[in-house]
BASE-79407 format. One line per field, with one value per residue: residue number from 1; residue in one letter; x, z, y of N, C-alpha, C, O in turn. Coordinates in pm, 1 decimal. Example, Ala and Ser with C-alpha at 12.3 -4.5 7.8 and 13.67 -1.06 7.14 Angstrom:
<recs>
seq <- (1,2)
type <- (A,S)
n.u <- (1319.0,1285.0)
n.w <- (780.0,708.0)
n.v <- (-569.0,-225.0)
ca.u <- (1230.0,1367.0)
ca.w <- (780.0,714.0)
ca.v <- (-450.0,-106.0)
c.u <- (1320.0,1290.0)
c.w <- (780.0,787.0)
c.v <- (-330.0,3.0)
o.u <- (1423.6,1340.9)
o.w <- (846.5,803.9)
o.v <- (-331.9,113.8)
</recs>
This chain:
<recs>
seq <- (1,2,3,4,5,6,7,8,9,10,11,12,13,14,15,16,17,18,19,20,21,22,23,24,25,26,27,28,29,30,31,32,33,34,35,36,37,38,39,40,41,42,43,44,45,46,47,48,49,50,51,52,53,54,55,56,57,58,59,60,61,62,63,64,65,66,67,68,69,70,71,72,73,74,75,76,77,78,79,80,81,82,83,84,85,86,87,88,89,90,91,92,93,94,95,96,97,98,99,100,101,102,103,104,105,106,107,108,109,110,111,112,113,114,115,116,117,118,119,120,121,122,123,124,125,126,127,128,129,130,131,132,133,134,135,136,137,138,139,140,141,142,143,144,145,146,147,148,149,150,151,152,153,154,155,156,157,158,159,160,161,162,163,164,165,166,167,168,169,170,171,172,173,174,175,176,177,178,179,180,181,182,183,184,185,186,187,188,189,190,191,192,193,194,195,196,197,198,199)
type <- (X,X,X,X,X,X,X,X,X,X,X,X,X,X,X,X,X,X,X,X,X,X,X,X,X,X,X,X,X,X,X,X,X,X,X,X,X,X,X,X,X,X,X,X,X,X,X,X,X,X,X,X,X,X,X,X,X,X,X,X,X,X,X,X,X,X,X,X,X,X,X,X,X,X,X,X,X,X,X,X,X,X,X,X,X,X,X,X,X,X,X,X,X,X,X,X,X,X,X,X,X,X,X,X,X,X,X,X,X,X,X,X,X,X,X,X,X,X,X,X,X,X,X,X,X,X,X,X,X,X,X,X,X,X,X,X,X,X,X,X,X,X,X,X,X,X,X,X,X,X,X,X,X,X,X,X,X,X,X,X,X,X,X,X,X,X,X,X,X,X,X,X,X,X,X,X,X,X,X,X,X,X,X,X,X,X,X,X,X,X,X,X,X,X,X,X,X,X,X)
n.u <- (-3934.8,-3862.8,-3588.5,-3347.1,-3016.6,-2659.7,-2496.4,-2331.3,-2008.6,-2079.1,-2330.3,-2397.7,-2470.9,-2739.9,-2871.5,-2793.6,-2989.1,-3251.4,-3220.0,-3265.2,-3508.0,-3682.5,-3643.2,-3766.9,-3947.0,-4040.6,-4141.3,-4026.0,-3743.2,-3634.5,-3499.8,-3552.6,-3315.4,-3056.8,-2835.2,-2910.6,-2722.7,-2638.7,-2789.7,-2743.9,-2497.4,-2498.3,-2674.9,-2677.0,-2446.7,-2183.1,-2250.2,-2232.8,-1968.9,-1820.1,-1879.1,-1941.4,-2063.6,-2308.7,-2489.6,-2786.5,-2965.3,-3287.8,-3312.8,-3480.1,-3702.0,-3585.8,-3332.1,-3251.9,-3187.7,-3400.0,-3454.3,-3347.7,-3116.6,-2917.8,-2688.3,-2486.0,-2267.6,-2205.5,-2292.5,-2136.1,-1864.5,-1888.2,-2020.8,-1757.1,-1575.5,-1725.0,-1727.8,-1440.6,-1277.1,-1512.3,-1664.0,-1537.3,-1392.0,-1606.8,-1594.2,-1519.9,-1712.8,-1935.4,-1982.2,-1951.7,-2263.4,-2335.1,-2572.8,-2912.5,-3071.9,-3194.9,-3325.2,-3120.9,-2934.1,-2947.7,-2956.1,-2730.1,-2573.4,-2645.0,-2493.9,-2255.3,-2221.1,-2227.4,-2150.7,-1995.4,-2164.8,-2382.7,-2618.5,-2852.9,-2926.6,-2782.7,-2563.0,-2733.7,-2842.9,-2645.2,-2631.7,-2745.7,-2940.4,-3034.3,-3289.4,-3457.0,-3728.0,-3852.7,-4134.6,-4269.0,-4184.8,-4240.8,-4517.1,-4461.9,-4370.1,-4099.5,-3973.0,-3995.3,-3831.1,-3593.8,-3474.8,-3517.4,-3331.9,-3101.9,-3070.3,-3043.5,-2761.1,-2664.7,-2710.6,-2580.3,-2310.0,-2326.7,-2454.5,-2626.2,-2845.9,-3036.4,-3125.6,-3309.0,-3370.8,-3703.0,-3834.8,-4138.1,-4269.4,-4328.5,-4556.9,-4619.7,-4377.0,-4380.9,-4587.2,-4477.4,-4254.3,-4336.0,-4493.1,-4283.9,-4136.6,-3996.7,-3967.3,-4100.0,-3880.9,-3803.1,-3807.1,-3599.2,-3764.9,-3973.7,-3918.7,-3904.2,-3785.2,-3702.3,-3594.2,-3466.6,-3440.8,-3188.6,-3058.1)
n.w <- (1727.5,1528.2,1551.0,1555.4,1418.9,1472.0,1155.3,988.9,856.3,574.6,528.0,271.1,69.1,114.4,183.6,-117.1,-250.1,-95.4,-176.4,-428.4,-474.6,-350.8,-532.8,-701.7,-719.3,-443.4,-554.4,-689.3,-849.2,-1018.1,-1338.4,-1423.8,-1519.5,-1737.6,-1597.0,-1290.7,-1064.7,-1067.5,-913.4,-619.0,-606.0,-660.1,-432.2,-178.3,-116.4,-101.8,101.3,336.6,263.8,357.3,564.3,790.7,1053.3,1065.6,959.4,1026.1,1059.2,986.7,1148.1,1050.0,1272.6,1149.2,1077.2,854.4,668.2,662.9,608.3,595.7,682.1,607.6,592.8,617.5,780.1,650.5,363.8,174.7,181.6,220.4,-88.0,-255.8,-174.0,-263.4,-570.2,-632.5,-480.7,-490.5,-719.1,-945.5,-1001.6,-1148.7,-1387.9,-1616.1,-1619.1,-1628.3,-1874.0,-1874.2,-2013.5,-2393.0,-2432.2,-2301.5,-2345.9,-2215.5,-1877.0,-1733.8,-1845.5,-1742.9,-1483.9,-1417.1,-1592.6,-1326.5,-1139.2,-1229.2,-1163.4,-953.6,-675.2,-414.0,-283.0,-482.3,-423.8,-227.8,10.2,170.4,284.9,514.9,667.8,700.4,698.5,543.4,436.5,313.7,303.6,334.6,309.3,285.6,151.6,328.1,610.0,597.3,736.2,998.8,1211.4,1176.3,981.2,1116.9,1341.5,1242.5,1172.8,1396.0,1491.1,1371.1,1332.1,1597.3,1632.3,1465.3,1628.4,1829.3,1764.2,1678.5,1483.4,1287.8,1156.7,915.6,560.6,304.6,-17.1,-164.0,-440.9,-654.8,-728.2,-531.2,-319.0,-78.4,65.9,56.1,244.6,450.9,602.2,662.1,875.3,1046.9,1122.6,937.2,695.1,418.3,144.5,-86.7,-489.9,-690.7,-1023.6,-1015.1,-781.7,-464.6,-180.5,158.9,499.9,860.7,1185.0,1389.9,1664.9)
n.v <- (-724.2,-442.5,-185.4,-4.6,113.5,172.3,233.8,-47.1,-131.6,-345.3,-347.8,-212.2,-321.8,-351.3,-124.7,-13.3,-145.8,-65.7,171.6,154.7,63.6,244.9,495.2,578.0,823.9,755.1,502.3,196.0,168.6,5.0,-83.8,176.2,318.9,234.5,130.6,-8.5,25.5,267.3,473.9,399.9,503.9,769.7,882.6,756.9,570.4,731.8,867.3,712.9,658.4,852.6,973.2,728.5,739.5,882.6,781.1,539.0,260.6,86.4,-233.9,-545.8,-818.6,-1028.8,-977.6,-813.7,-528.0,-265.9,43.5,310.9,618.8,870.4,1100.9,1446.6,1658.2,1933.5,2013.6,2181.7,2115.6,1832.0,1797.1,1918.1,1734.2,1449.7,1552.5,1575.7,1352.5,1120.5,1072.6,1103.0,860.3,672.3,790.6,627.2,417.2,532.1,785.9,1140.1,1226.6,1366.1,1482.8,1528.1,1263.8,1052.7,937.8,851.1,963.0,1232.5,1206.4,1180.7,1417.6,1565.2,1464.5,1494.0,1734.3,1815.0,2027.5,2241.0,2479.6,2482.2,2492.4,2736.0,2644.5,2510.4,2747.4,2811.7,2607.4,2425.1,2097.3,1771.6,1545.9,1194.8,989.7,684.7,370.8,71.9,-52.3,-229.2,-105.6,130.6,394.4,284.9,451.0,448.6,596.4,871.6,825.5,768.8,1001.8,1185.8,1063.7,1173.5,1402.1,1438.6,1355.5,1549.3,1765.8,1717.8,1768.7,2014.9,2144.2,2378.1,2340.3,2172.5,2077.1,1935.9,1786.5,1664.1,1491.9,1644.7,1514.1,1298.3,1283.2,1147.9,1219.0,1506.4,1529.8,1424.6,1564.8,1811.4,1724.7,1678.8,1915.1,2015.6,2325.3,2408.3,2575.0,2785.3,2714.9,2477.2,2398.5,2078.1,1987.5,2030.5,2194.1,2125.2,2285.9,2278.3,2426.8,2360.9,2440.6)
ca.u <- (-3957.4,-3715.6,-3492.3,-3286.5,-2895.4,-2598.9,-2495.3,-2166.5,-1964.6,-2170.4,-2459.6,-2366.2,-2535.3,-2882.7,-2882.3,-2787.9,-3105.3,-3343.1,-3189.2,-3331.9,-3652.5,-3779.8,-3545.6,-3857.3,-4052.2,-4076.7,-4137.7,-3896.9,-3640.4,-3575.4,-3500.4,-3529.2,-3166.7,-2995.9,-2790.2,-2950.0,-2651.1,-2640.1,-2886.8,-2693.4,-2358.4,-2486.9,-2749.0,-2635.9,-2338.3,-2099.6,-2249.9,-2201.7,-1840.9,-1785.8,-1959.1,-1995.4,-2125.6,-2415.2,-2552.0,-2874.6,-3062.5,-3383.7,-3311.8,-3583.8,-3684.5,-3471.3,-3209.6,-3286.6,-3218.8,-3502.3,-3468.5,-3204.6,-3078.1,-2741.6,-2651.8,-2356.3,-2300.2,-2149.5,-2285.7,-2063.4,-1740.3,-1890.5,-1974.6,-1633.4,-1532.0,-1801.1,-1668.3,-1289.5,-1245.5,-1562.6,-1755.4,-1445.4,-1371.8,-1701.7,-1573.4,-1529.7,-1812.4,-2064.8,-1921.8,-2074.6,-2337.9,-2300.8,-2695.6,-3010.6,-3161.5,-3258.2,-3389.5,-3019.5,-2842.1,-3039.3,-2904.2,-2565.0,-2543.1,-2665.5,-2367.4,-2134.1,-2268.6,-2254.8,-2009.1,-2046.8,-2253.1,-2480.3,-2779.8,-2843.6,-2983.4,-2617.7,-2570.4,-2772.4,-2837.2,-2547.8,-2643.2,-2888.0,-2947.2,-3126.0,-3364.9,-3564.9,-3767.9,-3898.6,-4318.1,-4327.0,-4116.7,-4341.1,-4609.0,-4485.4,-4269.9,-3952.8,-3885.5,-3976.8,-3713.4,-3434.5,-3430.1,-3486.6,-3223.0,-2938.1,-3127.3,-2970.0,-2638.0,-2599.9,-2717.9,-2418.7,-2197.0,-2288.9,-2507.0,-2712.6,-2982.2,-3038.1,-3219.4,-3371.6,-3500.2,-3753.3,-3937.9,-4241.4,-4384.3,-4313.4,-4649.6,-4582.2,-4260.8,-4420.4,-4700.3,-4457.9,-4184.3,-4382.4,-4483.5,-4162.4,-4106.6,-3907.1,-4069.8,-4093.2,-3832.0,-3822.1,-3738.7,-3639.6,-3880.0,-3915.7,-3824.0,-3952.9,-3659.3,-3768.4,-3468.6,-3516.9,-3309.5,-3144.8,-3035.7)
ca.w <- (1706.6,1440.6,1596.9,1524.7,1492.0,1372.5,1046.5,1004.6,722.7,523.6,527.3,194.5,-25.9,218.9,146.5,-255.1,-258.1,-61.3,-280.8,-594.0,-474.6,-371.1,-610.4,-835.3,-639.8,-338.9,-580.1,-736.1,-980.2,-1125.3,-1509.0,-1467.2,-1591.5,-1815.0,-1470.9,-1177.1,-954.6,-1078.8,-782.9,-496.6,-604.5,-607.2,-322.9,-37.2,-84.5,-86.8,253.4,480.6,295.7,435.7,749.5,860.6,1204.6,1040.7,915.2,1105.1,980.2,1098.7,1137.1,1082.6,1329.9,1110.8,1081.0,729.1,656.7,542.2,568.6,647.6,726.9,610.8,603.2,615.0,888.0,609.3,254.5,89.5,218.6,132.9,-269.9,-338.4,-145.3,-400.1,-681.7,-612.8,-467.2,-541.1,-808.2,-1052.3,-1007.3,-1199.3,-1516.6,-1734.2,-1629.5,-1654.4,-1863.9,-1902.7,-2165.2,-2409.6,-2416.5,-2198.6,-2408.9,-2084.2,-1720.7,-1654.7,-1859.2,-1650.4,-1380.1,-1485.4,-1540.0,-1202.0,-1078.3,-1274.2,-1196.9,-806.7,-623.8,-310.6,-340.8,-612.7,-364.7,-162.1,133.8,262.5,354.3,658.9,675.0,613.2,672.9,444.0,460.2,241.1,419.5,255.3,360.0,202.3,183.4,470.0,754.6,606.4,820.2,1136.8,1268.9,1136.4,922.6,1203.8,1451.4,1173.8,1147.8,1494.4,1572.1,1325.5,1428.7,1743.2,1616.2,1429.5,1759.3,1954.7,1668.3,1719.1,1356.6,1327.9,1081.2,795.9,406.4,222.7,-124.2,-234.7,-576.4,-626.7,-749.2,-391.0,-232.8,46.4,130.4,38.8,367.5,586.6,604.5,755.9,1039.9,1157.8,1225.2,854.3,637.7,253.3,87.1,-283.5,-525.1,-836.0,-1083.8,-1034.8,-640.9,-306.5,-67.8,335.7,586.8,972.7,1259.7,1510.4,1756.6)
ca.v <- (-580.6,-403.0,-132.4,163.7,88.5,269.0,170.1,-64.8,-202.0,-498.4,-283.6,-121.2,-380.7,-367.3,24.2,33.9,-212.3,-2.1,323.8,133.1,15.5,323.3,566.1,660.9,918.2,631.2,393.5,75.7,234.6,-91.8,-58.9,312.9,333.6,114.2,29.4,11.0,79.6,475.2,517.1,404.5,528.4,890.4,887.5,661.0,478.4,815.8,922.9,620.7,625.5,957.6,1001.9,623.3,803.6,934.2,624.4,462.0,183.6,1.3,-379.4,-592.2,-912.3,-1114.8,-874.9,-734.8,-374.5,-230.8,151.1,410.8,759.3,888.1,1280.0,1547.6,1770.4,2007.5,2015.2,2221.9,2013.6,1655.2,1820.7,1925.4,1601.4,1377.6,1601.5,1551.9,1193.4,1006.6,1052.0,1056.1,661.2,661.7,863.4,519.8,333.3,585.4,885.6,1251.6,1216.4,1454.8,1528.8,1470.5,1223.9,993.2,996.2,802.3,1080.9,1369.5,1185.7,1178.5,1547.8,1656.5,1407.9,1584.5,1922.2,1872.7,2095.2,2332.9,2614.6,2477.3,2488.2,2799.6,2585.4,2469.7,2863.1,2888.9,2484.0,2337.5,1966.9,1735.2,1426.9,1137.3,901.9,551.3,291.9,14.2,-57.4,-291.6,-23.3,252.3,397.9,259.6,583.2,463.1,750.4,979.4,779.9,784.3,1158.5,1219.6,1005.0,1192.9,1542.1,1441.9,1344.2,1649.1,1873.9,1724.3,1814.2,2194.3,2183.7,2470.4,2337.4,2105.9,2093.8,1861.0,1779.0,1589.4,1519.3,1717.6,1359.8,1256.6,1319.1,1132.9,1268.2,1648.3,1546.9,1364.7,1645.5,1904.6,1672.7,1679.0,2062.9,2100.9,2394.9,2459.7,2708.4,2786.0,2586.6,2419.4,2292.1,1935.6,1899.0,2123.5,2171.3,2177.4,2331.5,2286.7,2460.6,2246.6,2527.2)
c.u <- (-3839.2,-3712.2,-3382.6,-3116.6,-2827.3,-2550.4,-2355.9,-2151.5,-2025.1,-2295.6,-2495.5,-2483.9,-2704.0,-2924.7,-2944.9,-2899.2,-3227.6,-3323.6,-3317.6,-3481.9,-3735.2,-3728.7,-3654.9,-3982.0,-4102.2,-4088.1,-4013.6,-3864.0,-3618.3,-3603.1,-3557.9,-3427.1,-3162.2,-2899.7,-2869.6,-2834.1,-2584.9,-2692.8,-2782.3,-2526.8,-2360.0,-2541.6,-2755.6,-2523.5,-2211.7,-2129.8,-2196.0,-2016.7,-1769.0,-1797.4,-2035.9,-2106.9,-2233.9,-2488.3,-2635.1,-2975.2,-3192.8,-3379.3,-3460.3,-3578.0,-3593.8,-3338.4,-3192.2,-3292.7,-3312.4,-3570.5,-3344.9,-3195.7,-2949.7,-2749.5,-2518.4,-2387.1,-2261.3,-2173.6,-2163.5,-1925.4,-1762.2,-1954.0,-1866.3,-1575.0,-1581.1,-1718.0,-1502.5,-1229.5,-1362.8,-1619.0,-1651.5,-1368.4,-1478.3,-1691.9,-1598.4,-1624.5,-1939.6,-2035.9,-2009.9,-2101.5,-2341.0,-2460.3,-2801.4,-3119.4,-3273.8,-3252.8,-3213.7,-2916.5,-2868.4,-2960.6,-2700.6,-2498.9,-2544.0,-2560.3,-2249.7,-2106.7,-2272.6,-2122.4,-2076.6,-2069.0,-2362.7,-2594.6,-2771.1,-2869.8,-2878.9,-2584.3,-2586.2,-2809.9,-2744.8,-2574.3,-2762.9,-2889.2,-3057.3,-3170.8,-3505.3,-3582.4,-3843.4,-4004.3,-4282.1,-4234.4,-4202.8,-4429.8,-4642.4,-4408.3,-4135.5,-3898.3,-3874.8,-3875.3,-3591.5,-3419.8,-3444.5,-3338.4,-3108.8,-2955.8,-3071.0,-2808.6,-2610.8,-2600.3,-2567.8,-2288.7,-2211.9,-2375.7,-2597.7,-2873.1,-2963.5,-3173.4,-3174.9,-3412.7,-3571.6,-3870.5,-4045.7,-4339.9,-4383.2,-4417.5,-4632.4,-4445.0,-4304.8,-4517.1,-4585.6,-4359.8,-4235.5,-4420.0,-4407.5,-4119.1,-4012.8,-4088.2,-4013.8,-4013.2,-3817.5,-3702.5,-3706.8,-3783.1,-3846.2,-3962.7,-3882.7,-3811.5,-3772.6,-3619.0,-3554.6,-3344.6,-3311.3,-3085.5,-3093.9)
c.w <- (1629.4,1574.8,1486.3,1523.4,1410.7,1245.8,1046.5,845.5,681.3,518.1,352.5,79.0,-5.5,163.7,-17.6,-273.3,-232.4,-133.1,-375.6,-590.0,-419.6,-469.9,-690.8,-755.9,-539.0,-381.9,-655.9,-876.7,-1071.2,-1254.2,-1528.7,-1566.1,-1647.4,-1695.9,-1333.0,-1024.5,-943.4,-919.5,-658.9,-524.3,-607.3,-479.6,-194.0,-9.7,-87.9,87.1,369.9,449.3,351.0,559.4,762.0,992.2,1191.0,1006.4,996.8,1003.7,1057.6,1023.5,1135.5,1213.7,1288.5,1034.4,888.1,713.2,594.0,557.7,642.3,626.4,701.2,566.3,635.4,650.1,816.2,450.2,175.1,99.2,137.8,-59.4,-285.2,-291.5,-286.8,-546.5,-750.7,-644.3,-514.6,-670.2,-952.2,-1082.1,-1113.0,-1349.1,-1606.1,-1726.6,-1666.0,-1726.7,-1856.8,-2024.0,-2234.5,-2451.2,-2340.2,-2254.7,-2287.1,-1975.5,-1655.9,-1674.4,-1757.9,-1556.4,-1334.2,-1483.1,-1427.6,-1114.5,-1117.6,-1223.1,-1017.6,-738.5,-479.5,-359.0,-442.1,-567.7,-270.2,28.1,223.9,329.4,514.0,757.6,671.1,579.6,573.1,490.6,320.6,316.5,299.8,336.6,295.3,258.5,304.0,591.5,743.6,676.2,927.0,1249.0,1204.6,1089.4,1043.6,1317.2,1415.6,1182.3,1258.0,1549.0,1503.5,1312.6,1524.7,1756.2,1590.2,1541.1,1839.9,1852.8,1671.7,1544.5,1346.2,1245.7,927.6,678.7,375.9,136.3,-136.4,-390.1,-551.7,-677.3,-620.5,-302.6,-133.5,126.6,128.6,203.9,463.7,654.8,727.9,872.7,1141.0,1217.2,1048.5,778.6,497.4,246.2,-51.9,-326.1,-641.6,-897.7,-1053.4,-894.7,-559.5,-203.5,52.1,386.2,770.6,1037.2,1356.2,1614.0,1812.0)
c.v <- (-521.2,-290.7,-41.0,106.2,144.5,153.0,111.9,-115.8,-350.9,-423.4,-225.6,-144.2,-348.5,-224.4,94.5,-24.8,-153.6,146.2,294.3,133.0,137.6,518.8,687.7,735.0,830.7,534.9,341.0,165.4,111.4,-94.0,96.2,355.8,231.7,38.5,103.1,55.9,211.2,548.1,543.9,477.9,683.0,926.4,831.1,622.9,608.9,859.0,851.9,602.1,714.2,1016.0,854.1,632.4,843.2,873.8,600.3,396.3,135.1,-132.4,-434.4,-688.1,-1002.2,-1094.5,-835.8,-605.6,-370.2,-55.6,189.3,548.8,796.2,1054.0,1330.0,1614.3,1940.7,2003.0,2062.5,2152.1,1899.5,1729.5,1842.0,1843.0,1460.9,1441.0,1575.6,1397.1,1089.0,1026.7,1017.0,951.7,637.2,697.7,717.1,449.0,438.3,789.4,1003.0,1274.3,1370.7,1540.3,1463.5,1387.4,1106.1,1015.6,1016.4,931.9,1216.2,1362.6,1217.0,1337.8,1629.0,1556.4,1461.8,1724.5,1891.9,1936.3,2191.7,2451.9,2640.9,2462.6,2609.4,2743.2,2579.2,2596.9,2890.0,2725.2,2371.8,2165.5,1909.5,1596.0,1349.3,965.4,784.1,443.2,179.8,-3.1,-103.7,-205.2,102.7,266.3,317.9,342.9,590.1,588.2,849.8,978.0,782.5,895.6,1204.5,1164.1,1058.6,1347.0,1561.5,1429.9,1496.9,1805.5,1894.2,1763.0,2001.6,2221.6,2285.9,2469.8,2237.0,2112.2,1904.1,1847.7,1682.5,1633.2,1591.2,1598.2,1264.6,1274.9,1281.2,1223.1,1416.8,1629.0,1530.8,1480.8,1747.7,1882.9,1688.1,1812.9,2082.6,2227.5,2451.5,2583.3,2707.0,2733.2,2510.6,2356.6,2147.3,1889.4,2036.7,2075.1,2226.1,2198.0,2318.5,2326.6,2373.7,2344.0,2644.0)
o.u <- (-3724.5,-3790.4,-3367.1,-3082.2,-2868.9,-2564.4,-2262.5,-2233.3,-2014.7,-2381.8,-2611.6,-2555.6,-2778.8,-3025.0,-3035.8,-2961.6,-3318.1,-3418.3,-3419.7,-3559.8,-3856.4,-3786.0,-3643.7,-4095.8,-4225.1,-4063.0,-3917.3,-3933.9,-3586.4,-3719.6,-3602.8,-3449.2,-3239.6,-2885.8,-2880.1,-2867.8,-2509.7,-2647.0,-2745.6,-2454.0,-2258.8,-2471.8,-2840.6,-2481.1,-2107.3,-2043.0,-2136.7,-1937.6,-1659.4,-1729.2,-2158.1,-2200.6,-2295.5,-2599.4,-2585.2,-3039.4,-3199.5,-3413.5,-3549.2,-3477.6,-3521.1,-3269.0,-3084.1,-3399.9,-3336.4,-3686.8,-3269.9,-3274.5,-2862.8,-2842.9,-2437.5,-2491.9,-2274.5,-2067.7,-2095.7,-1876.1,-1703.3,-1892.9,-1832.3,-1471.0,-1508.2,-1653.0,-1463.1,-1176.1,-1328.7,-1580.3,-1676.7,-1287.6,-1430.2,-1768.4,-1706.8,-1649.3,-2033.0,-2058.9,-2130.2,-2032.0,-2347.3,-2454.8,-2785.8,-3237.6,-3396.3,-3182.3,-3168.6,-2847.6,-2774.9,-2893.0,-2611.9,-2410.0,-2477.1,-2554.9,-2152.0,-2010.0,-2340.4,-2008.8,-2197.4,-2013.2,-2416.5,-2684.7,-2664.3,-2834.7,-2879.4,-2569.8,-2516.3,-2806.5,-2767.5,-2547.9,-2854.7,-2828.1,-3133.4,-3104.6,-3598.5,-3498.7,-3928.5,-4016.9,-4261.7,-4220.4,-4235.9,-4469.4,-4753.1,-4390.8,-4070.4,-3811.2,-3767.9,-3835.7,-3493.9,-3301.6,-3373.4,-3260.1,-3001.3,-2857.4,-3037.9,-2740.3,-2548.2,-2529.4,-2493.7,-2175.4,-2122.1,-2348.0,-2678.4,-2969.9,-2868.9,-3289.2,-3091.7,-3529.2,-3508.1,-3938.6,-4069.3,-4462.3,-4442.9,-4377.7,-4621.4,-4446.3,-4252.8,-4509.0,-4581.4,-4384.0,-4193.0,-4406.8,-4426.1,-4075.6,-3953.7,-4210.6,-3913.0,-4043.6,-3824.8,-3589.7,-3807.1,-3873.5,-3733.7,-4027.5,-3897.1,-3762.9,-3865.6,-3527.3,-3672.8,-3228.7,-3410.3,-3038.3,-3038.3)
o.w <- (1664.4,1669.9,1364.3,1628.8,1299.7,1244.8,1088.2,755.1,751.9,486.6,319.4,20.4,-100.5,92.4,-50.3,-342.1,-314.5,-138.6,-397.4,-670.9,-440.9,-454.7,-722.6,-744.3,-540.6,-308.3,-684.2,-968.3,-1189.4,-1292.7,-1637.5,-1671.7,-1627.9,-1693.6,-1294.1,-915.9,-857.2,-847.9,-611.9,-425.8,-570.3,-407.4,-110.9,105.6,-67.0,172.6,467.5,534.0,397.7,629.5,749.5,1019.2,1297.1,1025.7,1103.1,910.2,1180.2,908.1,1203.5,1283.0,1370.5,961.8,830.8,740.6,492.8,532.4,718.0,545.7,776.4,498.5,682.1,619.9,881.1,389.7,113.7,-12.3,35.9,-151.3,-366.2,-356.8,-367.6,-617.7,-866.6,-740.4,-570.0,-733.7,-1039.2,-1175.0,-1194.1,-1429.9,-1663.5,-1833.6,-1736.3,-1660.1,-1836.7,-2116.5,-2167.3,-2497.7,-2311.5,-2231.7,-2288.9,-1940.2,-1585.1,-1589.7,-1712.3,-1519.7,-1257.4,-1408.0,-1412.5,-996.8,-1043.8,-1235.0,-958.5,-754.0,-458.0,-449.4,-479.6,-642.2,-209.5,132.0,335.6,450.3,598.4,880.6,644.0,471.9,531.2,589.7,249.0,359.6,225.2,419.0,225.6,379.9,393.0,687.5,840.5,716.3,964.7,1362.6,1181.1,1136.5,1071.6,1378.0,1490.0,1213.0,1261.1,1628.2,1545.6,1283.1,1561.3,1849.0,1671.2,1538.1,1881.4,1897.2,1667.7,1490.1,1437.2,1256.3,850.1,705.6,399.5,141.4,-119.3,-426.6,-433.1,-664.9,-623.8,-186.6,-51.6,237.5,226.0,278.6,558.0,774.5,842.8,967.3,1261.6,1331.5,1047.3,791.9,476.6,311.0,-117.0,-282.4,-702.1,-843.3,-1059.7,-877.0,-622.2,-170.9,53.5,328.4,792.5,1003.7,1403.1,1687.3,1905.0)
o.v <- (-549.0,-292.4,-34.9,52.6,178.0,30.7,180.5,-132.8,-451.3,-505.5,-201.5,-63.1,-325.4,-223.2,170.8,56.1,-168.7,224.7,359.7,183.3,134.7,626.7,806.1,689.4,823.8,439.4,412.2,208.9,124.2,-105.1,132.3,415.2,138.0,-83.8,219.4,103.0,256.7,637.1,651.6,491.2,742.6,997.6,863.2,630.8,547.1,876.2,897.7,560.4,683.1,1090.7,845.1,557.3,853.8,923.1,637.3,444.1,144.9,-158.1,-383.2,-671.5,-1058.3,-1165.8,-849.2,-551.8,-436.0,-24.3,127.6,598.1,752.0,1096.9,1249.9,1671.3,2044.4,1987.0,1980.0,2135.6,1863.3,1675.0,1755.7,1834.5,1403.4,1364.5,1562.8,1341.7,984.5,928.6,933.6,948.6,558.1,645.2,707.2,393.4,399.6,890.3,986.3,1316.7,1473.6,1654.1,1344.8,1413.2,1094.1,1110.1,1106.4,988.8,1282.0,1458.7,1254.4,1377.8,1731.3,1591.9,1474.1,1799.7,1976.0,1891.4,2200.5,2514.2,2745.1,2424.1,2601.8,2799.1,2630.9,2578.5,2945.8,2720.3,2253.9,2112.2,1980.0,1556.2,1414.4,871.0,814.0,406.3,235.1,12.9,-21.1,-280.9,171.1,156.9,279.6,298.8,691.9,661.3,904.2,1077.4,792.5,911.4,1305.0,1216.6,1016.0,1414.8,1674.2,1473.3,1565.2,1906.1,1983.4,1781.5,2085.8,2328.5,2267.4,2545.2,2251.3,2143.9,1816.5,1887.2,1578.4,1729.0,1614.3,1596.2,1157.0,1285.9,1372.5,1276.5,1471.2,1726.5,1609.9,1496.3,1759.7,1960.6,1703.8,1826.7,2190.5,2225.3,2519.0,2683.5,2602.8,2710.3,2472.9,2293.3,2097.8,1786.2,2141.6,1966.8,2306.7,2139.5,2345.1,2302.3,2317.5,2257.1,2702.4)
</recs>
């Protein structure tokens, strides 16, 4: 039976893997970008290096990650943290393009361009989180046990509510959301943000 466990070091690789493969509106990013490890280096692999504690994966039977949960009890902190210390290791390998001619460049700018306060959600939400699963963990609760389970972390931390985006090419993720108790607030083109209170 897989299982729920917090996330430790060696995991990192298991993660940037499940980033890629479902990166592209749930589905496999692979050869989206010209590098495939753009994905995990904005969307996963900064969170577990910042808030290890927030981390939960689901192991398979033969101990295979194959989805995960990682979030910040404090948006606006971890962006000008990303902005500061991580993302600028990155300057030479992947610089800022000087137009949006591709998906990777697109990507690129909204990595450059992240800082606190550049989403109104963090305000009254402060936490977020970003949550993947690969096909075979889908549609057996998992998702709904990872986010309960860092719903609960962030309770005992005193959090008063967390946001979310996802794509607006995300149909699944647009149904499964509302299951859980989050609820639609306005929103860029592109992407539907949900916010839920935890207190």
């Amino acid at each position: 039976m897989p299982r729920i466990r917090p996330f430790r070091a060696g995991d990192e690789p298991a993660l940037a893997e499940i980033c890629l493969k479902t990166a592209d509106a749930g589905a496999d990013a692979t050869g989206v970008f010209a590098d495939d490890d753009l994905w995990a280096e904005i969307f996963v692999l900064p969170y577990v290096a910042r808030h290890p504690d927030l981390g939960f994966v689901v192991e398979a039977d033969d101990g295979r990650v194959v989805g995960y949960v990682v979030g910040t009890p404090d948006t606006h902190a971890f962006e000008d943290w990303f902005a500061t210390q991580w993302w600028p290791r990155f300057a030479d390998r992947w610089p800022r393009p000087q137009t949006e001619t591709t998906r990777q460049d697109g990507t690129l700018v909204y990595a450059y361009g992240r800082r606190a306060g550049a989403e109104p959600y963090g305000d009254t939400h402060p936490a977020h989180l970003h949550i993947d699963l690969l096909p075979e963990a889908q549609g057996h609760g998992w998702g709904r046990r990872l986010i309960e389970t860092l719903l609960g972390a962030l309770r005992e931390r005193g959090v008063p509510g967390l946001h979310l985006v996802a794509s607006s090419d995300n149909t699944g993720a647009l149904a499964f959301y509302p299951r859980l108790g989050f609820r639609p607030v306005p929103s860029h083109d592109g992407v539907q943000a949900f916010v839920i209170d935890l207190t």
